[in-house]
C-alpha positions in Angstrom: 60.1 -149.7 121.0 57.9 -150.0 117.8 57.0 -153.7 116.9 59.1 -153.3 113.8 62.3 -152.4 115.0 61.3 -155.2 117.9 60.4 -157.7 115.0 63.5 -157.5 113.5 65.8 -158.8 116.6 67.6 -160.9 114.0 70.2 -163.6 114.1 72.7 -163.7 115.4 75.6 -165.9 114.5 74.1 -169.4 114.9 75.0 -172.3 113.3 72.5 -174.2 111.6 72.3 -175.0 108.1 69.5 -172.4 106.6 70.8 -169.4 108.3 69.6 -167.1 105.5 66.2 -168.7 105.5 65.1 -166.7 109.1 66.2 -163.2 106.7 63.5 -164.5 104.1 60.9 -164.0 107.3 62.8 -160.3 108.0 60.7 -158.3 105.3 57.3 -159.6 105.6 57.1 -159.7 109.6 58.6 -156.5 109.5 55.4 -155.4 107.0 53.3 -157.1 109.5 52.6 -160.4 107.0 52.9 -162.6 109.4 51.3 -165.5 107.7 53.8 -165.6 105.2 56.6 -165.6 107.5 55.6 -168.5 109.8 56.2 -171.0 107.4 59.7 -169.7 106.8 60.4 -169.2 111.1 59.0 -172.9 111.5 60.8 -174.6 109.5 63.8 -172.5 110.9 62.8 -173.6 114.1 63.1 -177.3 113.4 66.3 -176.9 112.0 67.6 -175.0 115.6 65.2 -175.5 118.0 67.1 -174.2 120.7 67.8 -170.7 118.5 66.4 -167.7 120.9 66.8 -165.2 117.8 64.4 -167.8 115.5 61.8 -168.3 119.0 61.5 -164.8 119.4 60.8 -163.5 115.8 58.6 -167.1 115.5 56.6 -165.7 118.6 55.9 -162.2 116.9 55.0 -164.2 113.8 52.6 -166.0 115.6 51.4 -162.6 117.9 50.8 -160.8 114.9 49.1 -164.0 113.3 46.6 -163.7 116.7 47.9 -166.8 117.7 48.5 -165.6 121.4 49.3 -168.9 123.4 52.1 -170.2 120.5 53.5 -166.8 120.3 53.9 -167.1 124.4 55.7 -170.7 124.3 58.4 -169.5 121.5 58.9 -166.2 123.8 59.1 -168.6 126.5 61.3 -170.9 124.9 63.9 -168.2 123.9 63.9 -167.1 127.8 64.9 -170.8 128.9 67.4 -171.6 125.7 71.1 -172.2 127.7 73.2 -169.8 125.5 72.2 -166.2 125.8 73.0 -164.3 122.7 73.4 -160.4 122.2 70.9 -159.5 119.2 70.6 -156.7 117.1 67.4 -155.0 116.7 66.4 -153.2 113.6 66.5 -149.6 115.1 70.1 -150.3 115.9 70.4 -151.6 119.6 71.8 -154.6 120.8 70.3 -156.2 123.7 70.8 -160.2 125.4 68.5 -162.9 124.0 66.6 -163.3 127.4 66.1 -159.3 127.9 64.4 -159.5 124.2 61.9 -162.6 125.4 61.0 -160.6 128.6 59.9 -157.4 126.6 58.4 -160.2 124.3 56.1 -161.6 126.7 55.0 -158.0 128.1 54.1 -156.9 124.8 52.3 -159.4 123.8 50.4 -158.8 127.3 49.8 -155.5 126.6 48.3 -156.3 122.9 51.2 -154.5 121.1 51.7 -157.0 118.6 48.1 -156.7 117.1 47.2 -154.1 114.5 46.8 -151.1 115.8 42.9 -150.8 114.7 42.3 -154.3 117.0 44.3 -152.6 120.2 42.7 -148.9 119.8 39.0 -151.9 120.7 40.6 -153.4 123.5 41.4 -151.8 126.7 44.8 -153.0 128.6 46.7 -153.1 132.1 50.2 -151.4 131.5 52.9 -152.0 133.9 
């Protein structure tokens, strides 16, 4: 699975307030400006903190910022969130909430949220 169509794991029906503030974030973390959605996904995830769909695109936000250890606690805090949701990813598959943090936290092992110049330097384990 590409990081993009990954990325794009967006929302499913939730209710907080600023649902269509998360969808601001959809097009630049989708064009890998992650900067410019992690103010958006952080202010999303103060609004619904227990939101798996906000934790996990905040994680990639934060992978594909290079800030490994935050990208880890929102992947990890979308696997312990109570309500498991079926999310929709952007290449057209649905999969649960806590199946998407899983792959979440092995691709951010593997490096597969960084560019791919800064993978092609770094060697990896794989599964």
């Amino acid at each position: 699975m590409s990081v993009t169509a990954f990325a794009l794991a967006l929302f499913a029906a939730t209710p907080f307030a600023s649902a269509a503030a998360p969808e601001l974030a959809v097009q630049p973390l989708a064009a890998g400006k992650a900067e410019q959605a992690l103010a958006t996904l952080e202010r999303a995830s103060i609004a619904a903190p227990h939101d798996a769909a906000v934790l996990i695109n905040l994680g990639i936000a934060y992978a594909q910022a290079g800030h490994d250890a935050k990208a880890r606690a929102a992947f990890e805090q979308a696997l312990a969130c109570h309500e498991v949701i079926e999310l929709d990813t952007a290449d057209g598959t649905a999969t649960d909430s806590r199946r998407l943090a899983r792959k979440a936290l092995k691709m951010l092992e593997r490096g597969e949220f960084r560019p791919a110049a800064a993978r092609s330097e770094q060697l990896t384990y794989r599964d």
